[in-house]
PAMIRO-545529 format. One line per 3 residues: their letters; for each residue x, y, z of N, C-alpha, C. Coordinates in steps of 0.1 Angstrom, whole numbers, plus 5000, padded with zeros to 4 digits. Example, Ala and Ser with C-alpha at 12.3 -4.5 7.8 and 13.67 -1.06 7.14 Angstrom:
2
AS) 5132,4943,5078,5123,4955,5078,5132,4967,5078 ~ 5128,4978,5071,5137,4989,5071,5129,5000,5079;
REM end
This chain:
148
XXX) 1459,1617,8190,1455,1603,8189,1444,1602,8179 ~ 1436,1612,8180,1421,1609,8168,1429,1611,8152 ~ 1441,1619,8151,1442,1621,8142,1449,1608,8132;
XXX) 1458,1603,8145,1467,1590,8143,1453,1582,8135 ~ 1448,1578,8144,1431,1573,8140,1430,1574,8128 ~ 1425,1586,8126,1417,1590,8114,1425,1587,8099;
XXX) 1441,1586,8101,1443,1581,8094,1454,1569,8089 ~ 1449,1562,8100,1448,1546,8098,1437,1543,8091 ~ 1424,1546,8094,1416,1545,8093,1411,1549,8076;
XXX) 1419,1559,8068,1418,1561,8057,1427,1552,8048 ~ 1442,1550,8059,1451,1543,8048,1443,1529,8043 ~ 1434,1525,8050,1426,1510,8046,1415,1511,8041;
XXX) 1410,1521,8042,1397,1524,8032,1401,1527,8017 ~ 1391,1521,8007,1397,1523,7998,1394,1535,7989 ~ 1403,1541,7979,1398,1557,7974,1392,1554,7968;
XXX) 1380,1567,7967,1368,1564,7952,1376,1575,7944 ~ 1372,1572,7932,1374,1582,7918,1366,1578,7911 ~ 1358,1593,7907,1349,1597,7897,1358,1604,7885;
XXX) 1353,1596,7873,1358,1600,7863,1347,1600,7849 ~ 1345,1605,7841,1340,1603,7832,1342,1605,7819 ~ 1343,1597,7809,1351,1598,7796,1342,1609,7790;
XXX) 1354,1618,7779,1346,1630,7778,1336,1631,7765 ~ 1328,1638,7769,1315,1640,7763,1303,1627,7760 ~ 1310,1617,7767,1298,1604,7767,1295,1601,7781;
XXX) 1278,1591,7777,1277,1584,7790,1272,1591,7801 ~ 1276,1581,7808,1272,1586,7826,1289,1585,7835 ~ 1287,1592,7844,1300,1594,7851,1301,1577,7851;
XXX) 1314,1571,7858,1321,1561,7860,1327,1562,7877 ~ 1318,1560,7888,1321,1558,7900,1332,1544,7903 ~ 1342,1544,7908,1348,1534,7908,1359,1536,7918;
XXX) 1359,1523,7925,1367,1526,7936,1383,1521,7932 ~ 1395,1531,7936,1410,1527,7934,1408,1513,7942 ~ 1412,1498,7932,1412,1484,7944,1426,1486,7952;
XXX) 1430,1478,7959,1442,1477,7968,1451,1471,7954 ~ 1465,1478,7955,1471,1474,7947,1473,1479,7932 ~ 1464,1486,7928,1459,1497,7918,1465,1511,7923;
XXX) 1469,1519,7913,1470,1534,7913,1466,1538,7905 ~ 1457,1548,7905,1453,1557,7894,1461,1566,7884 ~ 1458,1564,7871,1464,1569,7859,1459,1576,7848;
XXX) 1457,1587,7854,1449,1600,7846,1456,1597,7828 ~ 1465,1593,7826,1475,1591,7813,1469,1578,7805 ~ 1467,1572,7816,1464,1556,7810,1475,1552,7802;
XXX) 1486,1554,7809,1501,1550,7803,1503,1558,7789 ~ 1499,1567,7787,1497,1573,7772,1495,1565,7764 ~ 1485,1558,7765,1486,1543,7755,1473,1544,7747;
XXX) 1469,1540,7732,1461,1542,7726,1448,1552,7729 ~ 1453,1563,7732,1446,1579,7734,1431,1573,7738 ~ 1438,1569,7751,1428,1570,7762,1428,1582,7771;
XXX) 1435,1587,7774,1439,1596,7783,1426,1606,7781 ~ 1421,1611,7790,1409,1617,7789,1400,1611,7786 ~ 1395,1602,7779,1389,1592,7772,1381,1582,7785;
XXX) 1392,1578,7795,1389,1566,7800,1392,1570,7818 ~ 1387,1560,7827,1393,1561,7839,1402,1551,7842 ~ 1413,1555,7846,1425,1542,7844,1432,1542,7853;
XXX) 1438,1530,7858,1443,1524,7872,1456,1517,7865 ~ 1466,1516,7870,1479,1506,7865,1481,1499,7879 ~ 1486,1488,7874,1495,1480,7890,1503,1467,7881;
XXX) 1512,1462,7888,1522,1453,7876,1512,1443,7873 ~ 1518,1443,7861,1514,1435,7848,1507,1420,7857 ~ 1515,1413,7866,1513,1403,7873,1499,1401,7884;
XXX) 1493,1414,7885,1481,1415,7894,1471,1418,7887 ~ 1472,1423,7876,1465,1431,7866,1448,1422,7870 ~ 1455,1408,7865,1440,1400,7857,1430,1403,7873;
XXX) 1439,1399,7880,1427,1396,7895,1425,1410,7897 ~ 1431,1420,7899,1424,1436,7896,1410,1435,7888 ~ 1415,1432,7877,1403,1431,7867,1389,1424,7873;
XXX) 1392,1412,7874,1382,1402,7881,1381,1411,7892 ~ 1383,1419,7903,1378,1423,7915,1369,1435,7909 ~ 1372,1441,7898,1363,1454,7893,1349,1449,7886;
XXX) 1351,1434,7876,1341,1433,7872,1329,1427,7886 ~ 1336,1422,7896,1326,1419,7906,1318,1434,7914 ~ 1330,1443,7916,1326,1455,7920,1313,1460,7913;
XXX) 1315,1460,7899,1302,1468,7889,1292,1456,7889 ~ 1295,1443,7889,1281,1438,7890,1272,1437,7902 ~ 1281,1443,7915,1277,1446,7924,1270,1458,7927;
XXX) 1270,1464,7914,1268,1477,7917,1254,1478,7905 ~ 1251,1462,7900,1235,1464,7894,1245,1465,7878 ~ 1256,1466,7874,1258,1460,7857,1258,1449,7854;
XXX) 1257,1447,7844,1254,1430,7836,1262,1428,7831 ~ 1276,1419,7827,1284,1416,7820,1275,1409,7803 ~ 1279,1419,7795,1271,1415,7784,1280,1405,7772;
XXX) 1292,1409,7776,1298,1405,7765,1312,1411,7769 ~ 1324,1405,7756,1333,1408,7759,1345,1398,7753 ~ 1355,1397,7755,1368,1389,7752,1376,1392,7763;
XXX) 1388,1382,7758,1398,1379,7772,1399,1393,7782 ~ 1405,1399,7774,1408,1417,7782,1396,1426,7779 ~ 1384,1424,7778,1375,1433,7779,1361,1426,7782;
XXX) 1356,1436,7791,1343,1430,7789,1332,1443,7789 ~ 1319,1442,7785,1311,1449,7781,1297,1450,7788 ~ 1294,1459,7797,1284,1463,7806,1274,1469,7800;
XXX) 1258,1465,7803,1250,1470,7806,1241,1476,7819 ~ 1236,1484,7821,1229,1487,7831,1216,1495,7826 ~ 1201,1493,7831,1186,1498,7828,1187,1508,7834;
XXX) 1181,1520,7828,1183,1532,7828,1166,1530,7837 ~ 1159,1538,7845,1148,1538,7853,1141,1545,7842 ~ 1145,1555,7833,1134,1559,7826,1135,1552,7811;
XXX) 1137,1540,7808,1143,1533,7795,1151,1532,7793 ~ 1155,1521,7782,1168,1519,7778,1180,1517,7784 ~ 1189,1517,7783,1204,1510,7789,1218,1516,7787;
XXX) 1223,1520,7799,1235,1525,7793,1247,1516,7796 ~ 1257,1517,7791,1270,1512,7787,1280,1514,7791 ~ 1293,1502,7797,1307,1507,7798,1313,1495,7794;
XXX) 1326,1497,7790,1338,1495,7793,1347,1488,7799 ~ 1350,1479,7804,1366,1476,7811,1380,1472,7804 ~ 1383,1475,7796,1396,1471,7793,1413,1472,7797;
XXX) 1416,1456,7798,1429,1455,7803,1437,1454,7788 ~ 1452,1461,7794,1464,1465,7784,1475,1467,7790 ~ 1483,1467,7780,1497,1469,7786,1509,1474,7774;
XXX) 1514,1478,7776,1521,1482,7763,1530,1475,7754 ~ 1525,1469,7747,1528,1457,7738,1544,1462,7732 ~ 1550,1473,7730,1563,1477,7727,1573,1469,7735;
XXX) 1567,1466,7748,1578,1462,7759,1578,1450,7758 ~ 1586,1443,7767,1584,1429,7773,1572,1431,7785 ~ 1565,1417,7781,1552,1416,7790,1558,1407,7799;
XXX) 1563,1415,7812,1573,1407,7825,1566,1411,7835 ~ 1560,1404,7846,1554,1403,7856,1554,1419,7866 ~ 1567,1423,7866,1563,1438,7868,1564,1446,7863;
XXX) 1563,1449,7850,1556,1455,7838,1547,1461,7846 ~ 1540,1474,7839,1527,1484,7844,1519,1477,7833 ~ 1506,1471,7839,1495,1469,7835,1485,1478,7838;
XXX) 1475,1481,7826,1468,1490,7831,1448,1489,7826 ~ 1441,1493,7833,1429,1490,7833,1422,1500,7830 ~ 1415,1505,7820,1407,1514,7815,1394,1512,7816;
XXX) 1383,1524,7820,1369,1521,7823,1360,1532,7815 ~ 1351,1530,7808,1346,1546,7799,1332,1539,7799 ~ 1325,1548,7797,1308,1547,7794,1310,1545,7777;
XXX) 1301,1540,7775,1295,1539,7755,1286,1548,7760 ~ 1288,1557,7744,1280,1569,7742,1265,1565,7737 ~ 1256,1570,7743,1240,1564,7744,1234,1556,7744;
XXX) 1221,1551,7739,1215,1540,7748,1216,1529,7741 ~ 1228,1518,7745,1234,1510,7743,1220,1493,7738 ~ 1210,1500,7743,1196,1487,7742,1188,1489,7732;
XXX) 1188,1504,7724,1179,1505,7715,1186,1495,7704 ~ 1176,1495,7695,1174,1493,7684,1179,1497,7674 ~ 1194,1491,7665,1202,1496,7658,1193,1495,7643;
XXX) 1193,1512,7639,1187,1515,7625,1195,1508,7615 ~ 1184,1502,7608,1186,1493,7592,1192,1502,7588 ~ 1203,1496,7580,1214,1500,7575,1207,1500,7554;
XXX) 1203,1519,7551,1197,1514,7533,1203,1505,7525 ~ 1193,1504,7522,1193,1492,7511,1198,1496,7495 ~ 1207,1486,7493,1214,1492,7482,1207,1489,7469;
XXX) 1214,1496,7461,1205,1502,7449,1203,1484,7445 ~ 1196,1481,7438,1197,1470,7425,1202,1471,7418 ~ 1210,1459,7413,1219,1462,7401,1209,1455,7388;
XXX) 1206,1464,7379,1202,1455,7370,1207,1438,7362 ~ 1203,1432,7358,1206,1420,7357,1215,1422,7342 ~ 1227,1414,7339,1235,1416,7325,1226,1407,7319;
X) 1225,1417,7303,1224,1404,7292,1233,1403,7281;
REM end
């Protein structure tokens, strides 16, 4: 009976996955939403794969997926900084300075027809370092002497 329990009790909780895109950032804690499956491949779609942490569910749930993750991370203390229709762009203050960075982007494989159960899929990665400094002046180009 505890076991029956135990896993009812799991089929409704939702899974976490830690993933972290490689060699940047900070891990990427995020929970599988209802309706999401996790996609280590990220549909083999613009070499994400390793790169990113990625979730698919048809194309027709995708957006409110999306909207339930960006509430999740601002729940979780990120700032939506920016972004466009299928992406948006996180900050979060680092306790010892500066700010680190992620990711959300929605896609789907534009080769196909975009039909309501279509695999949509949701990619999440850290930006590599501190996303709040202060981007270095770009040198200044030579002078061109004036024609006479």
């Amino acid at each position: 009976m505890k076991t029956m329990m135990m896993a009812a009790v799991l089929a409704f909780a939702p899974m976490t996955a830690m993933a972290q895109a490689t060699g940047v950032g900070v891990p990427i804690e995020a929970p599988v939403l209802p309706g999401a499956a996790v996609d280590a491949t990220c549909g083999n779609l613009y070499g994400l794969a390793g790169k990113a942490f990625c979730v698919t569910a048809p194309l027709a749930s995708i957006g409110g997926i999306a909207e339930a993750y960006v509430a999740h991370f601002e729940g979780e203390g990120w700032i939506a900084a920016g972004g466009d229709d299928n992406r948006v762009v996180f900050v979060k203050r680092r306790d010892s300075g500066g700010c680190d960075g992620m990711q959300l982007q929605a896609f789907y494989d534009i080769s196909r027809p975009a039909a309501p159960e279509a695999p949509g899929y949701i990619a999440m990665a850290t930006i590599p370092g501190d996303v709040c400094a202060a981007a270095q002046a770009a040198p200044a180009a030579p002078a061109t002497p004036p024609v006479q």
